[in-house]
DRENFI-765013 format. One record per atom (N, C-alpha, C, O): residue in one letter; chain; atom name; x, y, z. Coordinates in nm, 3 decimals, padded with zeros to 5 digits. Example, Ala and Ser with C-alpha at 12.3 -4.5 7.8 and 13.67 -1.06 7.14 Angstrom:
2
NODE/A/A/N/01.319/-00.569/00.780
NODE/A/A/CA/01.230/-00.450/00.780
NODE/A/A/C/01.320/-00.330/00.780
NODE/A/A/O/01.424/-00.332/00.846
NODE/S/A/N/01.285/-00.225/00.708
NODE/S/A/CA/01.367/-00.106/00.714
NODE/S/A/C/01.290/00.003/00.787
NODE/S/A/O/01.341/00.114/00.804
! end
This chain:
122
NODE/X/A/N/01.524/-00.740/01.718
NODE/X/A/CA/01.512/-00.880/01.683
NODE/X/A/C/01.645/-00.949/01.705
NODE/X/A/O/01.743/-00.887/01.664
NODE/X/A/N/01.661/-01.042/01.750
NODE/X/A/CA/01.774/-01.156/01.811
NODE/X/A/C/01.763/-01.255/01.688
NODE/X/A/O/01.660/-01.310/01.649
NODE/X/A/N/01.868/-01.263/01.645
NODE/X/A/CA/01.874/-01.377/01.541
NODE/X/A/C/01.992/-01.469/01.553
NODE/X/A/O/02.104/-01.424/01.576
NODE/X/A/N/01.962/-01.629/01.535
NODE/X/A/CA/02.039/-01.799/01.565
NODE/X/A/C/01.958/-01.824/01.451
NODE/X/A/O/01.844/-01.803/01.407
NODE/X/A/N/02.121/-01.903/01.408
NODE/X/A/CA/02.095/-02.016/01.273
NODE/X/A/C/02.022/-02.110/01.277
NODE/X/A/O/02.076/-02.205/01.332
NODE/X/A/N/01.885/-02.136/01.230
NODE/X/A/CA/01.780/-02.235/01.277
NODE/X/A/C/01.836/-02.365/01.174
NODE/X/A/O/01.759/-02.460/01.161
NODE/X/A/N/01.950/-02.369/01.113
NODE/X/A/CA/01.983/-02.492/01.081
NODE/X/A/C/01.929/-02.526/00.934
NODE/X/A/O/01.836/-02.445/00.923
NODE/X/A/N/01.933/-02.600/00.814
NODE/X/A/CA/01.935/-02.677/00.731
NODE/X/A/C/01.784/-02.756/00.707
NODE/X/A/O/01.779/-02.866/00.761
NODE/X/A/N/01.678/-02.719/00.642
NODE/X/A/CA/01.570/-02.794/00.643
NODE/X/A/C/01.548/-02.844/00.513
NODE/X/A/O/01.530/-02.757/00.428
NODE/X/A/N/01.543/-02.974/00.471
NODE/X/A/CA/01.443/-03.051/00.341
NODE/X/A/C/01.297/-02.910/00.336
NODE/X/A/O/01.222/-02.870/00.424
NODE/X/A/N/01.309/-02.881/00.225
NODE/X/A/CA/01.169/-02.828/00.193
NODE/X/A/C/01.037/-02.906/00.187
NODE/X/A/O/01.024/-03.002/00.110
NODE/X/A/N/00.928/-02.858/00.281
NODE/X/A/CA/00.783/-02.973/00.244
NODE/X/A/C/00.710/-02.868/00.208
NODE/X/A/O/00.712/-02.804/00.103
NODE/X/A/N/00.620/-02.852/00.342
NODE/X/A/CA/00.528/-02.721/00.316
NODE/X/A/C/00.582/-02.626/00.417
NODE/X/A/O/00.493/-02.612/00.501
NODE/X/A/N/00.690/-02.551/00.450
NODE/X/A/CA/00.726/-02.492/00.536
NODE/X/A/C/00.613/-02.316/00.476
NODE/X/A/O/00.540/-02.233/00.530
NODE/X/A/N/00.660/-02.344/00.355
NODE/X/A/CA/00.591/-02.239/00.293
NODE/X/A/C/00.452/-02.209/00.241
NODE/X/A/O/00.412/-02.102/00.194
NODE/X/A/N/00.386/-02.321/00.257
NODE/X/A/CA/00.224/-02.324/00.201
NODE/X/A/C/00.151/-02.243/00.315
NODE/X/A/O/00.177/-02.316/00.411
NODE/X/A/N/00.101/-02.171/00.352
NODE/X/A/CA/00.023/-02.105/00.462
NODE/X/A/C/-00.099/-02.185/00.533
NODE/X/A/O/-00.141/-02.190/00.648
NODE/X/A/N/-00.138/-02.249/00.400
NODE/X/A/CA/-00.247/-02.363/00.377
NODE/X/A/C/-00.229/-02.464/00.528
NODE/X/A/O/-00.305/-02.487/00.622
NODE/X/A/N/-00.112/-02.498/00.502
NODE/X/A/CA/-00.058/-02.620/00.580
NODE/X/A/C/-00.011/-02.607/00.709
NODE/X/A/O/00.044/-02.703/00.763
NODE/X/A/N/-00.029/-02.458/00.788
NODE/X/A/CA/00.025/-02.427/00.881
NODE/X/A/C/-00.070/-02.447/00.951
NODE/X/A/O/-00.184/-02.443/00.905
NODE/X/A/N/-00.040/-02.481/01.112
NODE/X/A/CA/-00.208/-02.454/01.230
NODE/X/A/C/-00.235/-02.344/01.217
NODE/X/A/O/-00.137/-02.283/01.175
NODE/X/A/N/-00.330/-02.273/01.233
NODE/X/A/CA/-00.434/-02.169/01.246
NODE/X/A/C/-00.494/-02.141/01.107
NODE/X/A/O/-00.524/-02.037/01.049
NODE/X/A/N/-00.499/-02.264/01.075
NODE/X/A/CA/-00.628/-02.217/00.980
NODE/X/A/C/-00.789/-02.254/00.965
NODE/X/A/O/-00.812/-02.318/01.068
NODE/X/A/N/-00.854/-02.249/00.924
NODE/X/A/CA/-00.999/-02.305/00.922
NODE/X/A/C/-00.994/-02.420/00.922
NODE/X/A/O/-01.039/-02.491/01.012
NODE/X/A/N/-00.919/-02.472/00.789
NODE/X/A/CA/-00.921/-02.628/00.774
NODE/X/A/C/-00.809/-02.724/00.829
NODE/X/A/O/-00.716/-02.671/00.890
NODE/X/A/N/-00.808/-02.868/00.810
NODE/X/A/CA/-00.699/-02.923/00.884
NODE/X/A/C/-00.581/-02.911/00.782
NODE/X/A/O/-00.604/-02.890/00.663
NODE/X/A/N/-00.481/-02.923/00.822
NODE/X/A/CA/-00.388/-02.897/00.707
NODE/X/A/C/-00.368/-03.019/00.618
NODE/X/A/O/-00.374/-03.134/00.663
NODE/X/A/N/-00.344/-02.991/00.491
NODE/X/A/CA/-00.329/-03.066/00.393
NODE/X/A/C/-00.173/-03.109/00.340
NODE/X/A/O/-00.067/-03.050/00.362
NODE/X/A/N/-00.200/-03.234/00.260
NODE/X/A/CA/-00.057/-03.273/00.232
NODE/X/A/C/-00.063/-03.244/00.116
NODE/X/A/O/-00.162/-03.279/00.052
NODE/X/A/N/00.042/-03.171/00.056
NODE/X/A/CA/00.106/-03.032/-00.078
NODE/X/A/C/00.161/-03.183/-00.167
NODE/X/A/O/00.250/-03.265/-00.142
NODE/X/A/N/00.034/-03.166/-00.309
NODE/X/A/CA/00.085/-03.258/-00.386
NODE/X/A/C/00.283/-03.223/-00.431
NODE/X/A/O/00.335/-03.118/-00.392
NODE/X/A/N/00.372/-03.334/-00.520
NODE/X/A/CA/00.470/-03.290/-00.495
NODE/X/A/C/00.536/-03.249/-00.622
NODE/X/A/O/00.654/-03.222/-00.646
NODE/X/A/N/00.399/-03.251/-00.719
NODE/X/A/CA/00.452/-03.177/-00.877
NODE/X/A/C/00.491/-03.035/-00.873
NODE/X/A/O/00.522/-02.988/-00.983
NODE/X/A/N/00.498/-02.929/-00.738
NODE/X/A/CA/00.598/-02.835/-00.722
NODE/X/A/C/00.756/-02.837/-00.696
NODE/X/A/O/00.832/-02.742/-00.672
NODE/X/A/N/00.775/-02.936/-00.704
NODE/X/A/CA/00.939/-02.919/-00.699
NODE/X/A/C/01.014/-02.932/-00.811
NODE/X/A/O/01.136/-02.925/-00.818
NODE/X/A/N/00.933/-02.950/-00.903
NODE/X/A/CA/00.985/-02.982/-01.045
NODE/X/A/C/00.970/-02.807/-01.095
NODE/X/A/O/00.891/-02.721/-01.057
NODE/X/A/N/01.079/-02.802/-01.192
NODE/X/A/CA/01.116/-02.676/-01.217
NODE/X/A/C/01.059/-02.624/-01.309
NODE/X/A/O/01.012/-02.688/-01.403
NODE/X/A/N/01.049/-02.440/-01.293
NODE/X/A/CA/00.918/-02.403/-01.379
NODE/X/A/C/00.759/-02.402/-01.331
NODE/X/A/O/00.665/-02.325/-01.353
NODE/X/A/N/00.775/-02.542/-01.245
NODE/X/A/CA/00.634/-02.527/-01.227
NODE/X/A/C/00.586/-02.428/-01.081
NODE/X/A/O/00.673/-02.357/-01.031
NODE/X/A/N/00.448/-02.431/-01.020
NODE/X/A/CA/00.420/-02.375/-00.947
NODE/X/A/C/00.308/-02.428/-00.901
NODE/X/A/O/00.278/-02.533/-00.958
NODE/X/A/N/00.200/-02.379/-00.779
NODE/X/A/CA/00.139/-02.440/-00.668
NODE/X/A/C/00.034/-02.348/-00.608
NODE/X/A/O/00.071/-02.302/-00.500
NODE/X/A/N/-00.098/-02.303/-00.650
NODE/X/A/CA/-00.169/-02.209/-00.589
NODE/X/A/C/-00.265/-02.293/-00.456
NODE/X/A/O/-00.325/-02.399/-00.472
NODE/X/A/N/-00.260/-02.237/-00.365
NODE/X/A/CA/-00.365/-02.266/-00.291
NODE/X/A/C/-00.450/-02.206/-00.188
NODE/X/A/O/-00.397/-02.138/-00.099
NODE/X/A/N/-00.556/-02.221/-00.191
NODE/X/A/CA/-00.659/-02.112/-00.107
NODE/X/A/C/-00.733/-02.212/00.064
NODE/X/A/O/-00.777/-02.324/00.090
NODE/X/A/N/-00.714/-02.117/00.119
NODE/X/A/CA/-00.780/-02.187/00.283
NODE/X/A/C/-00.812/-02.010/00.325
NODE/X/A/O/-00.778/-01.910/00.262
NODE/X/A/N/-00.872/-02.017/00.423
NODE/X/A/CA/-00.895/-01.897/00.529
NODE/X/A/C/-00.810/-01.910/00.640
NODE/X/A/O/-00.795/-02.026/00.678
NODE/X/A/N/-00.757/-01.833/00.694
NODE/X/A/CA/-00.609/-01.816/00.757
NODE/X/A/C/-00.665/-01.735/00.907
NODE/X/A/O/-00.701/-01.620/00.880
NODE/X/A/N/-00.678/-01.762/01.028
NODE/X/A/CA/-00.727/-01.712/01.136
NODE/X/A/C/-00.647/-01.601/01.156
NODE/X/A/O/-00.529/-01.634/01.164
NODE/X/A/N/-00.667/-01.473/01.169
NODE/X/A/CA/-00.593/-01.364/01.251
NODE/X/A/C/-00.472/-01.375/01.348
NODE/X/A/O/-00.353/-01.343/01.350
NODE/X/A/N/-00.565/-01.438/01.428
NODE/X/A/CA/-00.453/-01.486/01.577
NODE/X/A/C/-00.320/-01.559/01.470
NODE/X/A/O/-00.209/-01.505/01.466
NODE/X/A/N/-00.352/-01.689/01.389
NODE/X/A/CA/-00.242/-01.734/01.382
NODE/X/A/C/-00.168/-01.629/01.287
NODE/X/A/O/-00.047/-01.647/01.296
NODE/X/A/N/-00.193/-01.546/01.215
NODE/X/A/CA/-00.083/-01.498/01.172
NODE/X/A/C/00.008/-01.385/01.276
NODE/X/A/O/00.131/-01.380/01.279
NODE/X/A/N/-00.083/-01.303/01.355
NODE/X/A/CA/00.006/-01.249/01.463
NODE/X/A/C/00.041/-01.310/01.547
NODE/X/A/O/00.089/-01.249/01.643
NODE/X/A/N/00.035/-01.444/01.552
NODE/X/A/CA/00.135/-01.513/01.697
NODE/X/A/C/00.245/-01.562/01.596
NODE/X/A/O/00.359/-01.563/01.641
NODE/X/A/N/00.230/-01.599/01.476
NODE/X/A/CA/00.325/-01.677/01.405
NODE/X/A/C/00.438/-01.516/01.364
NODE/X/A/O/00.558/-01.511/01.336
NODE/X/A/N/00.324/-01.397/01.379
NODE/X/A/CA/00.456/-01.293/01.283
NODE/X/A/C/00.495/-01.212/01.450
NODE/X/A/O/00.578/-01.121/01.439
NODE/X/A/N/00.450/-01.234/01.578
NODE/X/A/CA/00.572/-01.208/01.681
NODE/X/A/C/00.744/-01.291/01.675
NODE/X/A/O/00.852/-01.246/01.712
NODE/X/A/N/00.717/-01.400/01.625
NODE/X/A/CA/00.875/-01.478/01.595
NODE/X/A/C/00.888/-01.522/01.493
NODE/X/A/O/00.898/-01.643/01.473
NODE/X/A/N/00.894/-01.377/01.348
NODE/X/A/CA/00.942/-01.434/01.291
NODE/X/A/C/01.007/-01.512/01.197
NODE/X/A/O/01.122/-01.511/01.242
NODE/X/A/N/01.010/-01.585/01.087
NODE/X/A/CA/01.141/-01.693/01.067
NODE/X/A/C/01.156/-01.625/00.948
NODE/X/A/O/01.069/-01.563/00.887
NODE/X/A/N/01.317/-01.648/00.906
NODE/X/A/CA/01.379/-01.579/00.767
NODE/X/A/C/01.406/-01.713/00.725
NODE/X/A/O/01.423/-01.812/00.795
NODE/X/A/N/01.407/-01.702/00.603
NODE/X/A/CA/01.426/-01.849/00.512
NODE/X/A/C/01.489/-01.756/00.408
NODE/X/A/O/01.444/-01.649/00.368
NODE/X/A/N/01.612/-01.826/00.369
NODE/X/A/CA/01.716/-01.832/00.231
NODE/X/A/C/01.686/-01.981/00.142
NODE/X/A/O/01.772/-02.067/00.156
NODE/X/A/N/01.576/-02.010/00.059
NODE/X/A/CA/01.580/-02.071/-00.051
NODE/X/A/C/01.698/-02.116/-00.143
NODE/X/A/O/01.752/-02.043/-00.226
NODE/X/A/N/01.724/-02.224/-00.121
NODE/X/A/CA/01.842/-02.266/-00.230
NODE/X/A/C/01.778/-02.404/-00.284
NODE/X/A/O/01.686/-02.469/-00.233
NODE/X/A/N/01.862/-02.433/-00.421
NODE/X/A/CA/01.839/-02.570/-00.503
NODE/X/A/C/01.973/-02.601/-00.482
NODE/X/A/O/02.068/-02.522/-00.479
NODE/X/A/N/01.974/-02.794/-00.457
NODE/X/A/CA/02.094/-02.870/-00.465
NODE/X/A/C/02.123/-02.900/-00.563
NODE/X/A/O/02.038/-02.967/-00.622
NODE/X/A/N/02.244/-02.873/-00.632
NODE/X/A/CA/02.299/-02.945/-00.770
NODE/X/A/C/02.299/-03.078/-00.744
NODE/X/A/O/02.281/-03.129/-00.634
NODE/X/A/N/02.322/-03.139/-00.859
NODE/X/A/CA/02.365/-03.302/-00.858
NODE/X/A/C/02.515/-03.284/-00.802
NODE/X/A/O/02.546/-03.401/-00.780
NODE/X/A/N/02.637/-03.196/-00.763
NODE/X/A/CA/02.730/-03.192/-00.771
NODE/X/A/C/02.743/-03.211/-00.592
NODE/X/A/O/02.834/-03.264/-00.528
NODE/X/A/N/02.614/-03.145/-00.543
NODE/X/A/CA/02.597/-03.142/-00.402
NODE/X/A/C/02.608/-02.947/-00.358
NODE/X/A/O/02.609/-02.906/-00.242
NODE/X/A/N/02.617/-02.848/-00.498
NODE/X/A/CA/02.662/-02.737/-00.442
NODE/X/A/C/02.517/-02.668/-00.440
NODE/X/A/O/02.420/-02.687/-00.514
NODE/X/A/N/02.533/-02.584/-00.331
NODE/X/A/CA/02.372/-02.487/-00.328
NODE/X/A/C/02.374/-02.394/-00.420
NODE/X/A/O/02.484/-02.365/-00.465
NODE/X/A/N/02.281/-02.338/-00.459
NODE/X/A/CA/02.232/-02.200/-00.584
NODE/X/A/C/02.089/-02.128/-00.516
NODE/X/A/O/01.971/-02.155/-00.535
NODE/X/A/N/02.141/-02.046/-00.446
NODE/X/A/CA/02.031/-01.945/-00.454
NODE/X/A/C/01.939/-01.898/-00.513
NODE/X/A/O/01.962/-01.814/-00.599
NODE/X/A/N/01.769/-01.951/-00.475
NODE/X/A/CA/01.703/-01.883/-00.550
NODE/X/A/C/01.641/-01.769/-00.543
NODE/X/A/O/01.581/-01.741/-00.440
NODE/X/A/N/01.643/-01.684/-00.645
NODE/X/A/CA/01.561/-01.545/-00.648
NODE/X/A/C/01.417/-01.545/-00.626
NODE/X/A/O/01.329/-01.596/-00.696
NODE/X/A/N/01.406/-01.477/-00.513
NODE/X/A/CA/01.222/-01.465/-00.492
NODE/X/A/C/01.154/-01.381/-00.536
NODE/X/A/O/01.205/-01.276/-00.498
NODE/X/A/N/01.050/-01.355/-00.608
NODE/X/A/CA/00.970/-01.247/-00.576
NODE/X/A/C/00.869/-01.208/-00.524
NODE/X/A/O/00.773/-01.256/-00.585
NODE/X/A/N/00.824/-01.117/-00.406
NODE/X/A/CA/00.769/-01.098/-00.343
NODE/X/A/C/00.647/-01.006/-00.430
NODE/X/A/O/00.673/-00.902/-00.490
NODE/X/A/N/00.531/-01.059/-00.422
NODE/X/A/CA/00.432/-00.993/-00.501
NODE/X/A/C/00.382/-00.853/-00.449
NODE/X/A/O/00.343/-00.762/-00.523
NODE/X/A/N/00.388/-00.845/-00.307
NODE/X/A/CA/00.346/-00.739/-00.265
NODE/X/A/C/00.388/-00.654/-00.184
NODE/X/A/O/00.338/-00.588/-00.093
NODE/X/A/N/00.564/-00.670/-00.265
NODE/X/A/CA/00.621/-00.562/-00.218
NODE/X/A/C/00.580/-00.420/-00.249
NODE/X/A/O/00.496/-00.410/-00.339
NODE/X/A/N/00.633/-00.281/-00.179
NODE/X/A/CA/00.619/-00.218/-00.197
NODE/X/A/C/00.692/-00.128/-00.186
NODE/X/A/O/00.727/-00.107/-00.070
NODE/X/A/N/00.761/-00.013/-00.317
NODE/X/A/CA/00.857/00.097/-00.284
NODE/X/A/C/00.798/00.224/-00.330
NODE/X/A/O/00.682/00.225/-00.370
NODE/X/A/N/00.863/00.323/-00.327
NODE/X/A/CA/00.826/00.483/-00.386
NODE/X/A/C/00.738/00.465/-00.459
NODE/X/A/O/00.629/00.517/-00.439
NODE/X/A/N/00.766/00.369/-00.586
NODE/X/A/CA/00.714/00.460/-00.710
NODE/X/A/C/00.642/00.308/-00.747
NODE/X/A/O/00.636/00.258/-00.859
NODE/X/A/N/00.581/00.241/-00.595
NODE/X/A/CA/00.475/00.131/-00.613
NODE/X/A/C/00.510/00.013/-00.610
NODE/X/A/O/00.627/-00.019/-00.586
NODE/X/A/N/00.387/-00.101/-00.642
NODE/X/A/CA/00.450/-00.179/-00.629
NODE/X/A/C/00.500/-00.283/-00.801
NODE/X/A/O/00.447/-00.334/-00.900
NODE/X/A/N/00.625/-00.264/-00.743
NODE/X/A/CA/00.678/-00.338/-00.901
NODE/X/A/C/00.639/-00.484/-00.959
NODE/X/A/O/00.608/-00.521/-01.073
NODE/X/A/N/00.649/-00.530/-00.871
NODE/X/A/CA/00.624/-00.698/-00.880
NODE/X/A/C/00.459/-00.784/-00.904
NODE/X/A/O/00.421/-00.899/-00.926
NODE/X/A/N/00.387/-00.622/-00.879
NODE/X/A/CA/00.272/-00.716/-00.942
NODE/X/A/C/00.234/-00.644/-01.077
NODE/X/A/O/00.172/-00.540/-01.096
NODE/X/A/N/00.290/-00.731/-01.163
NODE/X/A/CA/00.325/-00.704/-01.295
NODE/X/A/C/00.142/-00.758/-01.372
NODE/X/A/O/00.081/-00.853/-01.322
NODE/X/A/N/00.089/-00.680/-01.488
NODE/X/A/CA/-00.020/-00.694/-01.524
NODE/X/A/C/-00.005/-00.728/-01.673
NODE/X/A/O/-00.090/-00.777/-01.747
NODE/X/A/N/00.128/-00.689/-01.702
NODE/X/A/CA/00.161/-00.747/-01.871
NODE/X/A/C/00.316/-00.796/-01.873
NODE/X/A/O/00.406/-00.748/-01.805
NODE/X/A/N/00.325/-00.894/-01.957
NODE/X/A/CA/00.464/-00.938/-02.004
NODE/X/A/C/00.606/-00.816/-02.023
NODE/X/A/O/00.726/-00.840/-02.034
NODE/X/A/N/00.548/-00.713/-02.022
NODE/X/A/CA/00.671/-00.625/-02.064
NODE/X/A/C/00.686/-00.552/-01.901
NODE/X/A/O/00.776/-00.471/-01.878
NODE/X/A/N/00.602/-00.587/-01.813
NODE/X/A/CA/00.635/-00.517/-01.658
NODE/X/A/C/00.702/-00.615/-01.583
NODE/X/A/O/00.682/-00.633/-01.463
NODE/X/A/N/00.802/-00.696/-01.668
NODE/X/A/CA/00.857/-00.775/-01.578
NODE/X/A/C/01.048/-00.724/-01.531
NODE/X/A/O/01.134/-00.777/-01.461
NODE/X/A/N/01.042/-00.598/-01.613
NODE/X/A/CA/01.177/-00.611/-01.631
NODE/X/A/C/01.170/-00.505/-01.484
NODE/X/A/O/01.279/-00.449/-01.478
NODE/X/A/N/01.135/-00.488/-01.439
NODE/X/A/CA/01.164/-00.347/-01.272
NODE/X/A/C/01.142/-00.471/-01.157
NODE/X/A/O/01.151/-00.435/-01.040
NODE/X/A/N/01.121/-00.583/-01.178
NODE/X/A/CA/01.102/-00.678/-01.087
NODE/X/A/C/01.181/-00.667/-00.965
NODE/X/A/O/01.291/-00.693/-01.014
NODE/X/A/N/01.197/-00.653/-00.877
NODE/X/A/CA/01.281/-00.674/-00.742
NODE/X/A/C/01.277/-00.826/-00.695
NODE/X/A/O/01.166/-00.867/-00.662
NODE/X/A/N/01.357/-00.893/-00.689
NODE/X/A/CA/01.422/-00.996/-00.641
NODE/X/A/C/01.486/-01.051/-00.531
NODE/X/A/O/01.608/-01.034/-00.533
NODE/X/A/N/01.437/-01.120/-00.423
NODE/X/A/CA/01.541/-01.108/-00.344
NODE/X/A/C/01.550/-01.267/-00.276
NODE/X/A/O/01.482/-01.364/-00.308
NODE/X/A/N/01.700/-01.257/-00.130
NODE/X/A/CA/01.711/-01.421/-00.146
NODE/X/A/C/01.656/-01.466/00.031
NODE/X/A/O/01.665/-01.581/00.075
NODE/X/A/N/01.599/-01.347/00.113
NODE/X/A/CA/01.597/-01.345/00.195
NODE/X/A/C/01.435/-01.343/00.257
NODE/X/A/O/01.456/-01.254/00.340
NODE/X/A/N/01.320/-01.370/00.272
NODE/X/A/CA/01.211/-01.367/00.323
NODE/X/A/C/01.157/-01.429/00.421
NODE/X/A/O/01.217/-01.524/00.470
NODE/X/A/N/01.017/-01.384/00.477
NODE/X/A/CA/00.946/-01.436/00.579
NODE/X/A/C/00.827/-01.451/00.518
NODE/X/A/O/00.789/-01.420/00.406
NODE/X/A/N/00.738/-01.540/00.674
NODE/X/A/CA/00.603/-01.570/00.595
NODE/X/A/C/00.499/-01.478/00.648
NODE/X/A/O/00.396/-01.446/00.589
NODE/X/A/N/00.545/-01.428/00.794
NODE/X/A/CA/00.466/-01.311/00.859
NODE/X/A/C/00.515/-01.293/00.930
NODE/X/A/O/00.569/-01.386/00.988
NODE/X/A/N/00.539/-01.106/00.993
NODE/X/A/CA/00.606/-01.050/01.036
NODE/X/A/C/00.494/-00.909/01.133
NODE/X/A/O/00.449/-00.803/01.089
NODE/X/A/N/00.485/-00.957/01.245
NODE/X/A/CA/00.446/-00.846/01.301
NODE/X/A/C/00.516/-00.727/01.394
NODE/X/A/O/00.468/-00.625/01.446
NODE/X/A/N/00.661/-00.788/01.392
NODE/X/A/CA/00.734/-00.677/01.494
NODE/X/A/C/00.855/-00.593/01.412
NODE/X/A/O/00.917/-00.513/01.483
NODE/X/A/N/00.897/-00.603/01.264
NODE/X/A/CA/00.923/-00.485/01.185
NODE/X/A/C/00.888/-00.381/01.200
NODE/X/A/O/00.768/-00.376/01.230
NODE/X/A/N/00.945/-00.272/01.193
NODE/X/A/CA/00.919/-00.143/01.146
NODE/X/A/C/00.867/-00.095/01.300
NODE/X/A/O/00.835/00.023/01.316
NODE/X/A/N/00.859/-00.183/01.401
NODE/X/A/CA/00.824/-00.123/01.548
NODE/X/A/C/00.961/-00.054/01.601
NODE/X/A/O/01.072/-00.096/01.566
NODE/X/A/N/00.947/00.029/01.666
NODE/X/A/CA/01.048/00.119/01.777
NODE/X/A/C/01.033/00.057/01.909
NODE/X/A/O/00.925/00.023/01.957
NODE/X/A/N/01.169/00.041/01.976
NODE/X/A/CA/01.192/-00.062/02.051
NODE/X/A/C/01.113/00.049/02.209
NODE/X/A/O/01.079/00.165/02.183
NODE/X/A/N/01.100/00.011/02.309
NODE/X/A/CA/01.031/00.022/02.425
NODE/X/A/C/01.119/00.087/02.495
NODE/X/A/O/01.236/00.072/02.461
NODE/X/A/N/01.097/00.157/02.586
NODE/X/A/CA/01.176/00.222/02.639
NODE/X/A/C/01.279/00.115/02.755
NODE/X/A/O/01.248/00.000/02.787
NODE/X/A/N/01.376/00.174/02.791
NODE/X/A/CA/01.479/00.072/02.844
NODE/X/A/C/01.546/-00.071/02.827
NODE/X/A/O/01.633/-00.108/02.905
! end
């Protein structure tokens, strides 16, 4: 994988899956009571095949940050629900006390089909 700084983006729906082309429906505009803190944003569409393997041949890492009023960035911690290590997966927690093995991280994608491949010969 070849990686360039894709630059500085305002957050909209970069992240809704909902809102991307290849889905069933036309994409929708993401009410904007998710940016307020604490809160959160579920949403359901059917997601075409093709678009997620043409979208996960290239691709994109996103680092999440919040702007202070001061103008300085703060990294936010993600968690990925369906990660997975040795001893399972931690993050999909089923009671209040399985939150503490949580894995966290500041670095993700939205689909990825060329990970974990071995490169071609020559």
């Amino acid at each position: 994988l070849e990686g360039a700084w894709l630059g500085w983006q305002r957050l909209e729906s970069q992240l809704d899956p909902c809102s991307r082309a290849g889905t069933s429906a036309k994409p929708h505009s993401l009410p904007s009571a998710w940016r307020r803190f604490g809160s959160s944003l579920r949403s359901e569409c059917n997601i075409l095949a093709s678009s997620v393997l043409e979208c996960g041949h290239r691709p994109v890492f996103y680092d999440l940050f919040v702007e202070n009023t001061d103008g300085s960035l703060v990294p936010v911690p993600v968690r990925i629900l369906n990660i997975v290590t040795q001893s399972g997966r931690p993050n999909l927690n089923l009671g209040d006390s399985e939150a503490n093995d949580d894995i966290l991280v500041r670095r993700f994608m939205m689909c990825d089909a060329v990970s974990g491949r071995e490169s071609g010969p020559g």
